[in-house]
N, C-alpha and C positions, 0 to 999 in steps of 0.2 A: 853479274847483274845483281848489285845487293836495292835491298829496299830502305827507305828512310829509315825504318825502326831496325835494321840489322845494323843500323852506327851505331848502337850500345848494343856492345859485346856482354856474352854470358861466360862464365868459369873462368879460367881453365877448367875443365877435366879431365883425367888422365886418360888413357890408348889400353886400350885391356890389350894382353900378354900372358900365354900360359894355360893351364886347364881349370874347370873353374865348376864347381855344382852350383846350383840355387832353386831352392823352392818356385820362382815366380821368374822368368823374364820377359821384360819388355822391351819390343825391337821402336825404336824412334823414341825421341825425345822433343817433339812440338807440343802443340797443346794434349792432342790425347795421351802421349805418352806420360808428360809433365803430371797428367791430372790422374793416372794410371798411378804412378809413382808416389803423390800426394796420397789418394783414399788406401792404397798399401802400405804406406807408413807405419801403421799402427795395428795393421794384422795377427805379427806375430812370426811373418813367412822372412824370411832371408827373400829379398826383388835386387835383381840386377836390370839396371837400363844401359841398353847399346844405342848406340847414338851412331850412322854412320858419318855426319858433318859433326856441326856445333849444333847444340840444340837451339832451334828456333831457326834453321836454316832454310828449312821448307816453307810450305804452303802459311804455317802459322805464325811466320815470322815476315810474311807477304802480304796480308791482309789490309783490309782499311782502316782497323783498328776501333772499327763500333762495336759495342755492345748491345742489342737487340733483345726483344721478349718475343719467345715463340720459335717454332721453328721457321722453316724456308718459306714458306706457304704462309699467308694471312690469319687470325682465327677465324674470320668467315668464311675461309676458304676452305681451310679443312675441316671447318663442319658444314660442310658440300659433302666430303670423301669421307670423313669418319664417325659424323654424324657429332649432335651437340656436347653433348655428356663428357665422351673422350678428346673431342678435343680442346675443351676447354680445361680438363685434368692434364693433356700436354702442354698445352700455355701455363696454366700455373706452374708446373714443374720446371718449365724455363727460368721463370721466374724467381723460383729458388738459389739462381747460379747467382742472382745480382748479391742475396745473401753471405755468396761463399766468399765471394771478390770483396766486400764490402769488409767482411772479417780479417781477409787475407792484407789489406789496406791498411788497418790500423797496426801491422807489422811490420810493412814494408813500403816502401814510395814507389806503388803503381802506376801513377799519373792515371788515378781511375778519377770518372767526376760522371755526377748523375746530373744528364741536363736537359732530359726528354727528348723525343724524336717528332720528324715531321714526316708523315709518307703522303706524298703528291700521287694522284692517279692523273690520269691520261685519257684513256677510254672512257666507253659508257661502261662496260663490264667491270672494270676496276672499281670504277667510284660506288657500283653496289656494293662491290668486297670491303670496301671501305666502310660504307657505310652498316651492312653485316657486322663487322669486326667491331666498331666502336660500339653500337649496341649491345653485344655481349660482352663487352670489357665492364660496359656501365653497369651491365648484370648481377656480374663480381663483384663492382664496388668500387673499381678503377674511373677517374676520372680522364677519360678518354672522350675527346671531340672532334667535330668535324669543323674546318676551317675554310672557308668558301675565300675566291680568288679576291674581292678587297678585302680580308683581312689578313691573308700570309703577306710576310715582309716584301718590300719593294724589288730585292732582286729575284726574286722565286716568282713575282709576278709577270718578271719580263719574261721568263720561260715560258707564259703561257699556260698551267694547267689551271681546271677550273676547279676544283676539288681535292683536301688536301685532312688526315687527320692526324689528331696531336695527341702523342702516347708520351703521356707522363716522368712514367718510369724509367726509360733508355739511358746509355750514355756512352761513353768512351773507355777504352783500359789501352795502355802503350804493348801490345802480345810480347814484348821480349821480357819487358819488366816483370810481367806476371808468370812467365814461363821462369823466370831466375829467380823468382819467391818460392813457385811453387816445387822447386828442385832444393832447393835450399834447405825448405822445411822437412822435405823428403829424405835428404842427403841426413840432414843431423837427427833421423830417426834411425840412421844406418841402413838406409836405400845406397845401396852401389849404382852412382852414375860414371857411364864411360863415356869420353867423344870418340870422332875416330875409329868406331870402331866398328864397321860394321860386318853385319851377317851377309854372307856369301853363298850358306849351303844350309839346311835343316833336313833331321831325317825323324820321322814320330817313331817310336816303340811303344810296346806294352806298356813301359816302367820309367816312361819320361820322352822329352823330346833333346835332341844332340843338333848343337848351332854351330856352324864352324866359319871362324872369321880369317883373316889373311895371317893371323898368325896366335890366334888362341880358341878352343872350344869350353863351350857351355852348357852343359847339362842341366835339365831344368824339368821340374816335375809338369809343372806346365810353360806353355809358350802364350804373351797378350801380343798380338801384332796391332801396330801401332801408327802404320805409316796410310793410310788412308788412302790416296787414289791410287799407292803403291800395290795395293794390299795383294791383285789379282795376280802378282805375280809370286806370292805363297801361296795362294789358294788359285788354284786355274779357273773350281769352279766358278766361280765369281768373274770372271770375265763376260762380259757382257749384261754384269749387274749393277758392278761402278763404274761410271763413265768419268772418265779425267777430262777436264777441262781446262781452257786459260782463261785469267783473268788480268786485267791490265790497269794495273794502279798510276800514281802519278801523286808529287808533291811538288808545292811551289816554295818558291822563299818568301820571307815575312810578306805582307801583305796588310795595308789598312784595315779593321774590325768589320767582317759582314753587318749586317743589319739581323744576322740568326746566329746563335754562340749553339747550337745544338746540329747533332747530326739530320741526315735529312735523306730519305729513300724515294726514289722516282722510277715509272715506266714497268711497275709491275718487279722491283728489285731490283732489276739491270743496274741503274746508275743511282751513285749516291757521295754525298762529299760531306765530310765539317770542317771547320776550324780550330783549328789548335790554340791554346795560349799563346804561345809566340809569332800568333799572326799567318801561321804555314798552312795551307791549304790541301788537305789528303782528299782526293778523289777518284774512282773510279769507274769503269761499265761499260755498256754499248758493246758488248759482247753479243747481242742481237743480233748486229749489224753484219756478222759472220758465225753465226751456229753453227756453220760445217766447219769453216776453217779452225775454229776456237778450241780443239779438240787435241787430245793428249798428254802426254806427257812434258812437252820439252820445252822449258823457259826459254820463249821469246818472246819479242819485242813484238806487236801487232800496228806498225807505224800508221795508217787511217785511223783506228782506232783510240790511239796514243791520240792524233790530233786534235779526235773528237771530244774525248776527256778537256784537252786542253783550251778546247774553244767553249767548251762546257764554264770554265773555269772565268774565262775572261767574261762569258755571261755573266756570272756571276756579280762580277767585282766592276763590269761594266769599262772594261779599260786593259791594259796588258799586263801581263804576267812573266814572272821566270821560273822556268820548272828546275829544281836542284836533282831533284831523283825522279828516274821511270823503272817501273819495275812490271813483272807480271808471276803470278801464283797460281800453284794447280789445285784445284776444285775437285771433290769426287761426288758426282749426280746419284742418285739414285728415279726411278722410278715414279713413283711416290713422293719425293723430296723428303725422306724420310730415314736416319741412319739404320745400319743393318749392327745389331749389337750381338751377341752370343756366342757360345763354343761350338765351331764350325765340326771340330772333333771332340774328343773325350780330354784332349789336352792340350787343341789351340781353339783361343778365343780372339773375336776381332771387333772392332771398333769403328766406323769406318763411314763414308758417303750423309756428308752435311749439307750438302747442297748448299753449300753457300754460307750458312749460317752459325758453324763452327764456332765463335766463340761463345756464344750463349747453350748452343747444345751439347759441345762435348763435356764439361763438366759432369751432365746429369748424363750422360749416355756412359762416361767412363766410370761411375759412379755404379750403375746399375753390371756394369760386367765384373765390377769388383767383387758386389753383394753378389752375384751368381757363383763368384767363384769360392768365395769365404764363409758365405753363407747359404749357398744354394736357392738362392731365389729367383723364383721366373724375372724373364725380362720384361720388362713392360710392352703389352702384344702389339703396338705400335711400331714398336723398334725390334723388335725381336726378328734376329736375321733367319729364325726357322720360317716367314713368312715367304720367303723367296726362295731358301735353298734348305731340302731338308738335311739335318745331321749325317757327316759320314762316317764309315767306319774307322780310315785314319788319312795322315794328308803327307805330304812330304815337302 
């Protein structure tokens, strides 16, 4: 079940083979690992990355391919839970990732484009959050609005919401493109990436942690695990802190120009869709519709749900559709909606549980376990996975 954006292939990379030491490994190679890989670049440390597919085969390479400000949660939503202060310092820092990608752009053809967002509420409790949210963006400085139902475009209005606000800043990035920049620039710093290769077995000691794959081990002063809703099955204690879930994407073939060239979020995040330049239509959600069954591990196909997307779509466009690709991606929840970042042990640290909102978050979340590592800096207490699970002594 591959996804529209897994039709542009990343590497080759080779199949690691043989015994192998390194300062730093990173298990995965999607976006956290990618972005792992990226701010380690220029440490100074020897990083080997294990890849067990292609990079970009999982969850990162399954997405809907938005770019978003903020985490999972709204800003007035989580300053409900975190109160104003801090959560508007997490919004800003979101914000920072548009910077990195924007850099990363002018070196490489992302198919990035900044073309603001629209999020449609539903409810009455939504369109407070909504209306929360825009008032502290205008706060900041952000020209953030609210959009009442005659003024969103004609097809969004046959949807029916009556409430809708308009963020600026948002956009698009293609997740393979930017995952094969960001290995690229990693690789020609002398980051070792491997496909094919993955881990099987780890054991921590005093004096390093020992990886062992189907046919070579890795000795590594430390270990960043990398695979996100994977992650509990390195760490047991974290079962029952990242919950996996599915998500069930969908793409059409070309298609007439909507009456909106920008992404657009509905029903509290569940559903969302843009358009692409060439007319193709990515959307997904309604994973509502089944929150017990949507749970796990294991790609598949959610067929009501797929239809829902799909008549989502002809909403849309007001007429019929052809879907080219269906795909679905696993999600890691947290809690909170809120990623778990920090060294679980003295020599593994994890990355992990975006609820959703992974491409704007894990930049700054992989970013911040770097500086903890390289530089010893606390993790931002938001994110800091001592809030859920305290430090162990070692893990295996």
């Amino acid at each position: 079940m591959q996804s529209y954006w897994q039709h542009h292939r990343i590497g080759p990379y080779p199949v690691l083979s043989g015994r192998h030491h390194a300062d730093v490994a990173v298990i995965g190679a999607g976006y956290t690992g990618s972005w792992l890989a990226y701010w380690l670049k220029d440490s100074g440390l020897s990083v080997v990355v294990l890849e067990r597919d292609t990079p970009g085969a999982g969850a990162s390479g399954r997405n809907g391919g938005l770019l978003l400000q903020g985490a999972a949660q709204l800003l007035g939503e989580s300053a409900q839970t975190l109160g104003q202060a801090v959560a508007v310092e997490l919004w800003q820092r979101t914000r920072q990732t548009f910077n990195w990608v924007e850099e990363l752009s002018r070196r490489h053809a992302l198919d990035y484009h900044v073309t603001g967002s629209l999020y449609v509420g539903g409810d009455a409790g939504e369109r407070e959050v909504l209306e929360a949210t825009v008032d502290l963006m205008n706060q900041a400085g952000v020209a953030a609005r609210l959009v009442k139902r005659p003024d969103q475009p004609k097809s969004i209005q046959r949807l029916g919401y009556d409430l809708a606000a308009w963020f600026p800043d948002d956009g698009m990035v293609h997740p393979l493109k930017l995952i094969e920049a960001l290995l690229a620039e990693a690789q020609a710093q002398g980051v070792q990436i491997y496909s094919h290769s993955g881990v099987v077995a780890g054991t921590e000691h005093s004096s390093g942690v020992e990886l062992l794959g189907e046919n070579f081990s890795v000795y590594a002063d430390r270990v960043l695990i990398a695979q996100n809703a994977y992650v509990p099955d390195w760490v047991p204690a974290l079962t029952g802190l990242i919950h996996p879930v599915r998500g069930q994407v969908l793409a059409t073939e070309p298609v007439a120009p909507l009456d909106h060239q920008y992404p657009v979020y509905a029903d509290h995040g569940f559903n969302y869709w843009h358009q692409r330049a060439d007319g193709r239509i990515i959307a997904g959600g309604f994973r509502h519709l089944d929150l017990t069954g949507e749970v796990g591990t294991e790609l598949t196909l959610h067929q009501p749900i797929q239809a829902r997307v799909t008549q989502l779509v002809r909403d849309l466009v007001n007429g019929p559709v052809t879907v080219s690709d269906r795909w679905a991606g696993i999600m890691a929840m947290t809690a909170d909606h809120r990623p778990l970042v920090g060294f679980i042990t003295p020599r593994l640290g994890v990355v992990m549980g975006y609820s959703g909102h992974g491409s704007t978050v894990t930049p700054i979340a992989a970013r911040m376990l770097k500086d903890a590592l390289v530089d010893n800096t606390p993790v931002f207490a938001p994110f800091a996975a001592e809030r859920m699970i305290p430090p162990q002594e070692s893990s295996t």
